[in-house]
C-alpha positions in Angstrom: -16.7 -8.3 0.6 -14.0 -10.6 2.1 -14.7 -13.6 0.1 -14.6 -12.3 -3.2 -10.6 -10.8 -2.9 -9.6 -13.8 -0.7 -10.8 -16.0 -4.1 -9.0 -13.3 -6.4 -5.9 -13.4 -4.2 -5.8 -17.3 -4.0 -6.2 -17.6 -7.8 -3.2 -15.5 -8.6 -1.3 -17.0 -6.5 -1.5 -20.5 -7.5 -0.8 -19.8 -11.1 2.0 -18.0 -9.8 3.3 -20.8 -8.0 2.1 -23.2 -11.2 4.2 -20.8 -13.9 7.9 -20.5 -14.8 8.4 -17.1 -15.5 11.4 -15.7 -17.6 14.8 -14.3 -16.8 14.0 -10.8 -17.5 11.0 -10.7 -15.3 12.9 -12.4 -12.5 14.7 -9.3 -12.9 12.6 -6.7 -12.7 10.9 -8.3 -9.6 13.9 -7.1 -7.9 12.3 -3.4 -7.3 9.2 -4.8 -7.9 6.8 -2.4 -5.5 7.1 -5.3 -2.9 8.6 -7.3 -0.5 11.9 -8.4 -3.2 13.0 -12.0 -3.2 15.6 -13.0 -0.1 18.8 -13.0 -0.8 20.5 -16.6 -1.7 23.5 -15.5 0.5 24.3 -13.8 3.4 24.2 -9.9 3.7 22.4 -6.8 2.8 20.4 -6.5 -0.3 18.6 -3.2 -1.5 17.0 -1.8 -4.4 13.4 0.1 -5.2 11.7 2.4 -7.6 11.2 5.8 -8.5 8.0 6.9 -10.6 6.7 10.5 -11.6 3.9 10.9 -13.7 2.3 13.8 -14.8 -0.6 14.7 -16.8 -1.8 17.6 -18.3 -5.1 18.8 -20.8 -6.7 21.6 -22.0 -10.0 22.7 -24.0 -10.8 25.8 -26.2 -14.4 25.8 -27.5 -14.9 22.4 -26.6 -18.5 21.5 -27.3 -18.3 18.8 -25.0 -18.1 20.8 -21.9 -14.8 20.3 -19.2 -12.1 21.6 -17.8 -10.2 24.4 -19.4 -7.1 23.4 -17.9 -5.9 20.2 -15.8 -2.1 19.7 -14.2 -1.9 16.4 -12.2 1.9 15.6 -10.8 1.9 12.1 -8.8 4.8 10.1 -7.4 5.7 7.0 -5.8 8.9 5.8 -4.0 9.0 2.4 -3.1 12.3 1.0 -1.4 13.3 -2.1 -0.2 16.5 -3.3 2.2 16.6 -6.7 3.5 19.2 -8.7 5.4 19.8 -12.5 5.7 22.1 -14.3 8.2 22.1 -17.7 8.4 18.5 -18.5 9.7 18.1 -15.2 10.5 16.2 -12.5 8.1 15.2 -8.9 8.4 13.1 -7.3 5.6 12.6 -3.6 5.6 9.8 -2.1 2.9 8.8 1.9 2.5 6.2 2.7 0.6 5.6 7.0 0.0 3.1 8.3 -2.9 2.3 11.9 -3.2 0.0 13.8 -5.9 -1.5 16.8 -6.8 -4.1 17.5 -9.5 -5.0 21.5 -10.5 -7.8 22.4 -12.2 -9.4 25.8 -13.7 -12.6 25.8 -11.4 -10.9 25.4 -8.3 -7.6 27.3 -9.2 -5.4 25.8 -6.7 -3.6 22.6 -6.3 -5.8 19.4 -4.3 -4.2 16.5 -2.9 -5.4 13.0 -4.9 -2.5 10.5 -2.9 -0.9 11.0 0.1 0.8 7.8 1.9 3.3 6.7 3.8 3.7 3.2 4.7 7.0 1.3 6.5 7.1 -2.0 7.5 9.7 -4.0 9.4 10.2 -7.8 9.6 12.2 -10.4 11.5 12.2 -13.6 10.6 13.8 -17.1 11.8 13.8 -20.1 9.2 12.5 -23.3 10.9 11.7 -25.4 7.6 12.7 -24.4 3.9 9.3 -22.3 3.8 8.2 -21.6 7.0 9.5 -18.8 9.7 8.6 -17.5 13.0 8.1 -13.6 12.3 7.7 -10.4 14.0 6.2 -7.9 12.0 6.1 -3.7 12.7 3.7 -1.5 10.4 3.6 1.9 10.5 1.3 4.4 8.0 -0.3 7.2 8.0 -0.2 10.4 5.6 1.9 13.3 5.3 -0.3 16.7 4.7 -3.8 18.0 5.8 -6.7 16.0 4.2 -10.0 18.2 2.7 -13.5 16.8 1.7 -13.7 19.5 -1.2 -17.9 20.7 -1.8 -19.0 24.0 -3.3 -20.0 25.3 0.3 -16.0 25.3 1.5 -13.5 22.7 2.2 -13.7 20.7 5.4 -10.8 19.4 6.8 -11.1 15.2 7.2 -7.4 13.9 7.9 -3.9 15.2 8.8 -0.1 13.9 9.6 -1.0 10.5 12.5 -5.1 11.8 12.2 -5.0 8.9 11.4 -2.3 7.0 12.0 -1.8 3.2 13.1 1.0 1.5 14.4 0.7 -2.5 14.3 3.0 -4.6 15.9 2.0 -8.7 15.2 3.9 -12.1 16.0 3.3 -14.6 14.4 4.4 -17.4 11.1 5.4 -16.5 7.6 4.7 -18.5 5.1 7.1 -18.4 1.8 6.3 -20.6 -0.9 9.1 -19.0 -3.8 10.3 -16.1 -4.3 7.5 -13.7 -5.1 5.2 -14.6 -2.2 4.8 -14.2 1.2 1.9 -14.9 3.8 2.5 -13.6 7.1 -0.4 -14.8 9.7 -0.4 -13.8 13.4 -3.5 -14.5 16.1 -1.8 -11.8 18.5 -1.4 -8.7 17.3 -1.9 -5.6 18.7 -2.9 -1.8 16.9 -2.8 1.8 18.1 -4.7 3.8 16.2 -3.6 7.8 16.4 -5.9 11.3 16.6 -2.4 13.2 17.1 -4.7 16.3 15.5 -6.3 18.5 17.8 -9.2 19.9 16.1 -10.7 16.4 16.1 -9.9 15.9 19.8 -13.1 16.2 21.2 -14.9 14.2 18.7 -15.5 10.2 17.8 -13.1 10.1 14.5 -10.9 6.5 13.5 -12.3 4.8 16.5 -10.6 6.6 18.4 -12.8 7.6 21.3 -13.6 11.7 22.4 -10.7 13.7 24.6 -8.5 10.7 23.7 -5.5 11.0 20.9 -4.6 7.1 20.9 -6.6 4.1 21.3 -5.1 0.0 21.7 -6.9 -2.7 19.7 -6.4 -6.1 19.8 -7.0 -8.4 17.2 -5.7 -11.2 15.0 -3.5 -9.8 11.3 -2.7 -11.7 7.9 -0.6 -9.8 5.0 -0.3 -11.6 1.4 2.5 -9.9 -1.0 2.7 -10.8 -4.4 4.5 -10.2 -7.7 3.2 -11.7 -11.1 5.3 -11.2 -14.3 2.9 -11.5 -17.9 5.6 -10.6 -20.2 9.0 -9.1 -19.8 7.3 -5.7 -20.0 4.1 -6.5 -17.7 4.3 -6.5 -14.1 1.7 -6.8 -11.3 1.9 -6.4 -7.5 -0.8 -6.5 -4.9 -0.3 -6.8 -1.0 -3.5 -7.6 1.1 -3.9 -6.3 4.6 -7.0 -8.0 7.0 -7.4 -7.4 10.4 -10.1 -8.5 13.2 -10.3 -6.6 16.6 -11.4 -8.4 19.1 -12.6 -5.8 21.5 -15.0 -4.4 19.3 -17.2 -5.8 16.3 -14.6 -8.8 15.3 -16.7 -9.7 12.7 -16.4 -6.4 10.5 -12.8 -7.7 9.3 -10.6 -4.5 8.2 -9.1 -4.8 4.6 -6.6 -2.7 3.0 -6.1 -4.4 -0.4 -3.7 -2.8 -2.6 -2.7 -2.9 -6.8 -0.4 -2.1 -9.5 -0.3 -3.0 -12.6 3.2 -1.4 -14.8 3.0 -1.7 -18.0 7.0 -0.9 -19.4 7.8 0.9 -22.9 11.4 0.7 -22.2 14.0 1.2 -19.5 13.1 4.6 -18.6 8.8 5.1 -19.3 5.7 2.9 -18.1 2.3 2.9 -17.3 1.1 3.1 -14.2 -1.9 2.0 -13.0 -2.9 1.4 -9.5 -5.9 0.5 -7.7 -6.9 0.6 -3.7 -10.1 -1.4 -2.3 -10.3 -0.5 2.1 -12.9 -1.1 4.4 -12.5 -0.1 7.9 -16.1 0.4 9.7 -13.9 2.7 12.0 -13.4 5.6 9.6 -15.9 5.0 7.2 -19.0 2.4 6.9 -18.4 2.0 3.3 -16.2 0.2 0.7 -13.7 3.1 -0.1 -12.1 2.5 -3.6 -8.9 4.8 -5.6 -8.0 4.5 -9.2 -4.7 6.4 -10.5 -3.7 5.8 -14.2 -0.6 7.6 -15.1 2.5 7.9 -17.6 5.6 8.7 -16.7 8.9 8.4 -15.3 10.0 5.1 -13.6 13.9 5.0 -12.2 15.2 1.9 -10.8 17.4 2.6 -7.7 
């Protein structure tokens, strides 16, 4: 499972590295859904994205059989504000997607993204690529989670249930401006069961009577931005981490994609696609596909 995205990831980036890319794209990596560039001089910069997409269909006397009427609504904020000072940097990245899809057989609205993801990260130059960094990460979701099947809806997942909190030391590696690797043998992750209907159970890891429980492990995060064409943009970010107290074999990824594909300033599609494996919360490969048109604002 590991290998095969590790050899993705490493392609990619070398013909990053390998490729001049144009003005224009250099530009819109600046609220690309990343980590942006670091400044050239001293002080704050800031910028992110907006998108909205909806979707909507609808059949009369369809032979084919479906839905008689679909309403999906999805959005996604990213945001970035970084600081350099001398030597000294401070990147700051928030990542929040909501959506809803609504649908004639189940007549009410069910959640298809919920996320919110903030990460904090202090740097300290000590060779033209390399840094010493101390990295926060924070994520969870926002709303009650439902595993929808035509006996009722069970409830899987609500606001910190889960939630993790990582806090990692460690090096960054910066090759250009559109890649980072951050690698840290120390790192330490509390995974949260804030929920109490889940107390007295096994659920995340986290053990029965117990709403928190400490892992610790090693971490690496790669961030990437690859510009096609001055209209074609892809991002990915990949998460591992190893726990040493338990199983430190069954590696934890969270590997993430988006692909934008821009019709002009304003319109794009969307499409994004999640790989995670976490043993924890589920002994399977969990995969999510969103494809949408719609609205993208640069802020």
């Amino acid at each position: 499972m590991i290998k095969p995205i590790v050899t993705v990831l490493t392609a990619v980036t070398i013909s990053n590295l390998t490729q001049a890319q144009d003005p224009s794209v250099r530009e819109f990596q600046k609220v690309a859904f990343k980590e942006l560039k670091l400044p050239e001089k001293d002080g704050w910069q800031k910028a992110g994205t907006f998108i909205i997409n909806v979707q909507q269909g609808a059949l009369r006397n369809w032979a084919g059989g479906g839905e008689q009427n679909t309403l999906g609504v999805a959005t996604l904020f990213n945001y970035n504000l970084n600081l350099k000072k001398g030597k000294h940097t401070w990147n700051n990245y928030f990542d929040i997607a909501l959506g809803f899809q609504n649908a004639t057989s189940f007549g009410q609205f069910r959640k298809t993204d919920d996320r919110i993801d903030i990460t904090t990260k202090y740097g300290y130059r000590i060779s033209p690529k390399w840094y010493t960094a101390m990295l926060v990460n924070f994520n969870t979701q926002s709303l009650t989670g439902y595993n929808y099947t035509d006996t009722g809806n069970n409830k899987i997942s609500g606001f910190l249930t889960p939630g993790k909190l990582i806090v990692s030391a460690g090096v960054d590696y910066r090759p250009d401006k559109s890649f980072s690797l951050f690698i840290s043998p120390i790192t330490t992750r509390l995974i949260l069961k804030n929920d109490n209907d889940f107390l007295v159970v096994d659920k995340f890891g986290v053990p029965p009577n117990r709403k928190s429980y400490t892992e610790l492990g090693s971490f690496a995060t790669a961030k990437f931005t690859k510009g096609f064409t001055k209209w074609i943009m892809y991002t990915g970010r990949l998460d591992l981490f190893s726990n040493y107290k338990r199983n430190p074999e069954d590696v934890d990824v969270f590997f993430t994609n988006l692909l934008s594909l821009k019709f002009n300033k304003w319109l794009a599609t969307n499409i994004s696609a999640d790989i995670v494996y976490d043993d924890d919360i589920l002994k399977k490969t969990q995969l999510k596909e969103v494809l949408g048109i719609g609205l993208t604002v640069k802020l």
